[in-house]
C-alpha positions in Angstrom: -3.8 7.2 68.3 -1.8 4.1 67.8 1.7 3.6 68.5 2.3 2.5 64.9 6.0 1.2 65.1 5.3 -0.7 68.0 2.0 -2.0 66.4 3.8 -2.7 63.3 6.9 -4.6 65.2 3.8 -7.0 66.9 2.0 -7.6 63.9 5.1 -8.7 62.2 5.7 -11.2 65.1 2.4 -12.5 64.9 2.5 -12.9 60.8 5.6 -14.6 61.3 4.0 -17.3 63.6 1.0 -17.7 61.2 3.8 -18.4 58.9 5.1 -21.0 61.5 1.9 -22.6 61.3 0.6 -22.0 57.5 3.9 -21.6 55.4 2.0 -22.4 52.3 -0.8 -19.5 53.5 2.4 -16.6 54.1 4.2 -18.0 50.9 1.3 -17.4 48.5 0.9 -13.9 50.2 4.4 -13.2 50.0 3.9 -14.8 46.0 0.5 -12.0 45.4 2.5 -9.1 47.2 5.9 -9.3 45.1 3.5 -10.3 41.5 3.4 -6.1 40.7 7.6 -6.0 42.0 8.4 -8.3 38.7 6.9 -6.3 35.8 8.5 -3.0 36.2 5.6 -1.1 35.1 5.3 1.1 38.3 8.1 1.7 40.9 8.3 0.8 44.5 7.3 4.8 45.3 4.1 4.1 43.4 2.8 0.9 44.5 3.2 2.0 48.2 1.1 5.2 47.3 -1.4 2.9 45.9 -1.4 0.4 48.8 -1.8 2.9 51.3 -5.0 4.7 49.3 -6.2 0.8 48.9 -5.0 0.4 52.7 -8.1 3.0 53.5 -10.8 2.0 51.3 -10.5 -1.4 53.3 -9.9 0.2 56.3 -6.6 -2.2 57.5 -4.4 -0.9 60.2 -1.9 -3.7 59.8 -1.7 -2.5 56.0 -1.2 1.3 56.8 1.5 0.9 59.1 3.6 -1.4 56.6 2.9 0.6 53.5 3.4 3.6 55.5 7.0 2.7 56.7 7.5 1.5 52.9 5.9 4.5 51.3 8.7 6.5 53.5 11.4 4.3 52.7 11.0 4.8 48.5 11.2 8.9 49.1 7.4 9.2 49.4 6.6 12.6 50.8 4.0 13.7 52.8 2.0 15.8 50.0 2.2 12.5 47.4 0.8 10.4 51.0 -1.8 12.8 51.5 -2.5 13.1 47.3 -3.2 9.3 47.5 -5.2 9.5 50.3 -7.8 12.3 48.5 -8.2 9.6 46.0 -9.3 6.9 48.6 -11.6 9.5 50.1 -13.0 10.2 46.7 -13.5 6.3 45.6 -14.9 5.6 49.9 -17.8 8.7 48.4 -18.1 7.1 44.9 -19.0 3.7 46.4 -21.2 5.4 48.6 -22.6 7.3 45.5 -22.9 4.3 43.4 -24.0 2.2 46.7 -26.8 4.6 47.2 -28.2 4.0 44.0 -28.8 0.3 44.5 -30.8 1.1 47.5 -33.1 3.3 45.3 -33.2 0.5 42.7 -33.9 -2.1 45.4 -36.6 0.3 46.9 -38.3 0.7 43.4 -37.9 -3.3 43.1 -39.6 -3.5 46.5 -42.8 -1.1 45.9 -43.4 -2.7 42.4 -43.9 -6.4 44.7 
């Protein structure tokens, strides 16, 4: 397994040079990632829970170990984490559900040429 915190810690350093080099590219991040902060609809607890089930389903390591850290720091607890994370593994089967049935489509498209 990954040493997260030190994985984290690098990645950080590295954003922070693409910022260096892009500042308009890690300012309209930094402008997408705050948009949800500003309505008040959900808390911070919340969107984490949500970022890390997301952080799955697109299968980034850079996002799981900041939402993880973040998820921790607004009181999420292990049994909400792993709640969120039956709902990624649910959506990752649906997709492959709903996937599956475009390859039957495409197969019947395929036979009728």
């Amino acid at each position: 397994m990954l040493d997260w915190v030190q994985y984290r810690n690098e990645l950080l350093g590295r954003i922070g040079e693409i910022g260096k080099l892009s500042p308009g590219t890690l300012a309209g991040y930094q402008t997408l990632s705050s948009a949800g902060e500003k309505t008040g609809h959900l808390d911070a607890k919340t969107r984490e829970l949500i970022a890390l089930a997301v952080a799955v389903t697109t299968r980034c390591d850079g996002c799981i170990t900041v939402h993880s850290a973040a998820a921790l720091k607004n009181g999420a607890s292990h049994e909400e984490i792993a709640e969120a994370l039956g709902v990624a593994v649910a959506l990752n089967a649906g997709a492959a559900l709903v996937y599956s049935a475009r390859v039957l489509d495409a197969v019947s498209a395929h036979e009728k040429a």
